[in-house]
N, C-alpha and C positions, 0 to 999 in steps of 0.2 A: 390378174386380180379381177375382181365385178363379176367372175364367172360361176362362182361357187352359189349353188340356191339354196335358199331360205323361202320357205313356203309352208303357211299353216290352211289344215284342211278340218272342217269342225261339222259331222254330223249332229243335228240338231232335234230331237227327236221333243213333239207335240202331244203332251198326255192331256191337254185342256179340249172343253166341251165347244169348242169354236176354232175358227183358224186362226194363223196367226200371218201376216203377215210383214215383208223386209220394208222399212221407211227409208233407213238412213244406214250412213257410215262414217265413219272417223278414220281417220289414220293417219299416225304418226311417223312412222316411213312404208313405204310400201305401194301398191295400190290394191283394191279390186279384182279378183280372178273369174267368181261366179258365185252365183249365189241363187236359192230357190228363193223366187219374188213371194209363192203363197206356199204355205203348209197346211194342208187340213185341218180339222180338228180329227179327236181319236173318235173311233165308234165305240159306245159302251154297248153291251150285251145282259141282258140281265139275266142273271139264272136261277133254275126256280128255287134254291138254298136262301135267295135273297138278295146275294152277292152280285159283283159285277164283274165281267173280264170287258180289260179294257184294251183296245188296237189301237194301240199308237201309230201316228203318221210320222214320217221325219222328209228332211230336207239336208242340203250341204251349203257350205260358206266358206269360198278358197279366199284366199290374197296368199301376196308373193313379195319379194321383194321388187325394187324397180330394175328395169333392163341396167346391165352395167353398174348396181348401183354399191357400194363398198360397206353399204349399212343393213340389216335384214327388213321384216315384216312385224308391225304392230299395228294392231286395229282395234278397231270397236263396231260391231255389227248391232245397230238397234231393230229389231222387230215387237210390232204391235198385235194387240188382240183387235178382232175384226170385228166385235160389240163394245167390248168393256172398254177398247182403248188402251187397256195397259200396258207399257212399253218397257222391255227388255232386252239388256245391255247386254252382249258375249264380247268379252276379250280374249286377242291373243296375242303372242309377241314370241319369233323367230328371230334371234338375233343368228349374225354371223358365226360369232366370236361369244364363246363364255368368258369372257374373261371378267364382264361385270353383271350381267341375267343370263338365265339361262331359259332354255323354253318355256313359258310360265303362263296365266292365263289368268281371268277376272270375272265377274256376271253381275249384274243385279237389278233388283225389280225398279224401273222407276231410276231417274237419275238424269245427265245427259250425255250425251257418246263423248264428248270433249272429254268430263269430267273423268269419264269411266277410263276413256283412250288413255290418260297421263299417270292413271292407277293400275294401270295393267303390271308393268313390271316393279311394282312401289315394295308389294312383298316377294316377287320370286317362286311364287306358289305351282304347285303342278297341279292344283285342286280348289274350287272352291264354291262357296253354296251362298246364298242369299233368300230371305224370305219377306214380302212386306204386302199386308192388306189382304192375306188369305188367299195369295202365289211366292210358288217357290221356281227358284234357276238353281242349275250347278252345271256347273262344267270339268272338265280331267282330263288333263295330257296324257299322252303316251308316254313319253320320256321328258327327262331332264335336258337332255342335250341333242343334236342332230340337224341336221340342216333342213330335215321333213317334220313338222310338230302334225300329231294328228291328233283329235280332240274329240270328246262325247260331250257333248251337250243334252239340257231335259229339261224343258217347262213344263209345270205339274201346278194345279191347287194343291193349298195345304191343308 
């Protein structure tokens, strides 16, 4: 037993006009794997239609469960914007064992990683999206189940 891993990996992809960078983390079992400290912001391009193409920058965000430990991985990764300050929540939660969640995940604009951390597996979601103050988060598992959860993540204006 304790040898079986649970480990969520969560690319984070940066469509706002500034960086963002990691402040904080929660976690309700598990620890810390890696995680990119700064994200860019995206380059917009203008074209002469009027339009924009826009380059997003992204980063990653591991945690795992603990060495030996009989319970899997759930977190709260909070990252800031690097003028505006606005702070954005990503959950995840790798449990062992479906027998009560299954790989599921959380986000939102604003909030704090506690709060965010103990809602992660509250609905069981492999999806979900948040919007508040003219930013939007969402995040999306891979799978329902598996010992590896891997995760898209996207902060964006609305």
């Amino acid at each position: 037993m304790g040898e079986k891993p649970a480990m969520g990996c969560i690319l984070l992809i940066n469509e706002l006009d500034e960086n963002i960078v990691y402040t904080d983390s929660s976690f309700t079992h598990g620890k810390l794997t890696g995680y990119t400290e700064v994200i860019p912001k995206s380059i917009i391009v203008p074209q002469p239609d009027g339009s924009n193409h826009v380059y997003a920058s992204s980063g990653f965000c591991t945690g795992s469960k603990r060495d030996k430990a009989l319970i899997g991985v759930q977190a709260v990764l909070t990252f800031k914007g690097s003028t505006m300050g606005k702070e954005f929540n990503i959950g995840f939660d790798c449990p062992l064992s479906s027998l009560y969640v299954d790989n599921n995940c959380y986000c939102s604009v604003g909030g704090s990683a506690e709060d965010a951390a103990k809602k992660t597996d509250d609905n069981n979601n492999q999806e979900r999206t948040d919007e508040k103050d003219g930013y939007g988060i969402s995040i999306k598992c891979n799978s329902g189940s598996g010992s590896a959860a891997y995760y898209i993540a996207r902060i964006c204006k609305k």
